[in-house]
C-alpha angles and dihedrals in degrees: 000000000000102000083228080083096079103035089093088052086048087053100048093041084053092052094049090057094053077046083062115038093043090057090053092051083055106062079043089056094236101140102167101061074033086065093039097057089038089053090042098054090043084059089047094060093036089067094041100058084046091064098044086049089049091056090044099057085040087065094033083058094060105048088041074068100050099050086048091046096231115143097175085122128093099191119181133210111281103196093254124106096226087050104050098037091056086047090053091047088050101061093034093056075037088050091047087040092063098040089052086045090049093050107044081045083058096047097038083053089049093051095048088054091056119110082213116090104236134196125167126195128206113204110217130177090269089049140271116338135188096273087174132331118184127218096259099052088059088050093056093051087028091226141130120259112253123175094216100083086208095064093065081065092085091033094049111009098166084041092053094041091056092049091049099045087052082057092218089290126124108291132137117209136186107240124200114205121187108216114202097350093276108072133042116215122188117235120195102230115205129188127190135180130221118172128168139183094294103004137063125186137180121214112208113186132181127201126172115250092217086052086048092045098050099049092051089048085050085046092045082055101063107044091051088058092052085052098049093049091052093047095050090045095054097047105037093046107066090034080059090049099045087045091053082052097060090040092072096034084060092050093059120102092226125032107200117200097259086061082049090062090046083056100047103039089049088053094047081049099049091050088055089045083051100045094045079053093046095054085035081059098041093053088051096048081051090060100036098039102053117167111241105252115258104218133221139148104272128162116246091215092056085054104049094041084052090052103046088046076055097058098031094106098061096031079057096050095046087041102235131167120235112197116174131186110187134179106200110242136158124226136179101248146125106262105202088047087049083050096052084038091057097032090056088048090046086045088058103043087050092062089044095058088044098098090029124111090217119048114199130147112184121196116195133184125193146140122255125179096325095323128100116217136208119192137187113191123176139206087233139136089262125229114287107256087243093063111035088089088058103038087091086048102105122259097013120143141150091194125104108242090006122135093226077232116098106085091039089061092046096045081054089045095061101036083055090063080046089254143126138261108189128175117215118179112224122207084254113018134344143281123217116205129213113183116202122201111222 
């Protein structure tokens, strides 16, 4: 222990003894040497008192600097317990400081990498504030950063509109955003909510639909290619194998009539290989060779209620409810292509309600943010989470007997109106999604 400790004690026990020797010159009536110790003792504690308030504002110091964040000093131990605790205290709040430093410099950087436009708000008692916005976010609005979120009412009013009506809660949006004045891009806006014990925030995030678009077509590349080529492999190679066969059955100088069945029944074999490639053909040329829409003004409601009158013979023999609630709106469409497109997505509802206790399909109709959507939800069993990213891949399908094309050629269907198909689970069943652009 620094001997610094015990120089207060020394003072104080210094000042007791001219306590008490002044005391003593007292009852002798020696005032003067009386006056002397008195004055004496009162220096002692004075400086006592001095020391101790040194150490204090030492300390004091310190976590002045804590609570400033200001971390300029390189104090050392002093030998006393209030100094070097509040030392100790000191680099250890510096050493978290840094790390916390280190770490918001690495996500901000991360952020800033990212291809999403990202803002995070922070709500306070005075209201939501700028918690974090990246660069790409402010290229997309085309607008400053600022830390007070009501300022970006003026800067981005539809922008701001769309984020208040959602009230800071879980929603996704489709956002138009006009780029030099000449062009409209679609953004997807997200919104997410995290909230803990003594902080709320709210995560706003814009990606652009086109960018979307494009990777999943990349994506949906791929895996069709993956499909073809399994498709070719397990039916040209048997056939191979079964040619190679006959092959050698031909090059022999007597064919028995044992040989003669082989023959037969690989031929038999080989036409039945031919005719499964030759659908498998036939339901790829109906997806990739789409015919272009021919538009014209048509009511949603007429096409669903034909649809559904369509469908009414076999809804009725598998006792399923049909419960519709419609607003009536008029789109530019083709109306035999929006038909296909519902009747695949009934189809498919129906089958889905098939094993089900309760048999229920819902069509609904309504108007969000400029677009108009149809959906078509089921009482089903659902689709299981490690397959919903592969249900639009065609020829996909997880259904005895079924052409894995339906909902390839739906999903088609819609992009080629310039519209959406979208898959949301449900806690019982599915919805299927068709956005309409008005």
């Amino acid at each position: 222990m620094n001997k610094t400790y015990y120089i207060p004690f020394v003072f104080i026990l210094a000042a007791v003894v001219c306590g008490i020797f002044s005391y003593h010159f007292y009852l002798e009536s020696k005032w003067i040497n009386c006056f002397l110790f008195v004055l004496a003792g009162v220096c002692f504690m004075i400086l006592s008192q001095r020391f101790a308030l040194q150490k204090a504002q030492k300390a004091e110091k310190l976590i002045l600097g804590i609570m400033k964040k200001d971390f300029s000093l390189f104090p050392g131990p002093e030998g006393d317990i209030l100094t070097d605790t509040a030392v100790k205290l000191y680099y250890q709040t510096k050493e978290e400081h840094l790390s916390l430093s280190s770490f918001r410099l690495l996500y901000e950087e991360i952020l800033g990498q990212m291809e999403i436009g990202l803002m995070i708000l922070s709500c306070k008692d005075e209201g939501w504030q700028v918690f974090y916005v990246n660069p790409v976010f402010l290229e997309i609005l085309q607008i400053p950063k600022y830390n007070s979120w009501s300022l970006y009412e003026s800067k981005a009013p539809d922008f701001y509109k769309i984020i208040e009506q959602t009230g800071y809660e879980n929603s996704q949006e489709f956002f138009d955003i006009s780029i030099n004045e000449n062009t409209r891009q679609s953004y997807s806006l997200r919104t997410k909510k995290v909230q803990s014990v003594r902080h709320r925030f709210c995560i706003v995030s814009l990606e652009s639909v086109q960018k979307i678009i494009e990777q999943k077509e990349k994506l949906a590349w791929n895996n069709l290619m993956k499909v073809i080529s399994h498709e070719l492999l397990n039916t040209l190679t048997p056939v191979n194998s079964l040619i190679q066969n006959m092959e050698y059955i031909a090059n022999q100088k007597t064919i028995d009539r044992e040989d003669q069945e082989d023959m037969k029944e690989s031929l038999m074999i080989i036409s039945s290989k031919s005719r499964q490639l030759l659908d498998f053909v036939d339901d790829y040329r109906q997806v990739a060779e789409l015919p272009k829409p021919v538009f014209r003004k048509i009511s949603l409601t007429d096409i669903v209620e034909s649809s559904l009158l369509f469908l009414k013979p076999e809804f009725d023999k598998r006792q399923i409810t049909i419960i519709n609630s419609m607003e009536n709106f008029t789109v530019s469409a083709d109306e035999k292509m929006i038909q296909r497109c519902l009747i695949n997505l009934y189809l498919n509802a129906m089958h889905a309600v098939s094993d089900s206790g309760e048999r229920i399909i819902k069509t609904d109709i309504k108007a969000l943010n400029k677009r108009i959507i149809l959906s078509v939800e089921d009482s089903g069993s659902g689709i299981q989470k490690e397959i919903q990213d592969k249900i639009f891949l065609p020829f996909f399908t997880t259904r005895t007997g079924g052409s894995g094309i339906g909902l390839t050629l739906s999903k088609s269907i819609i992009e080629a109106h310039k519209g959406y198909l979208n898959y949301k689970p449900l806690e019982q069943g599915s919805r299927f999604e068709i956005w309409f652009m008005q």
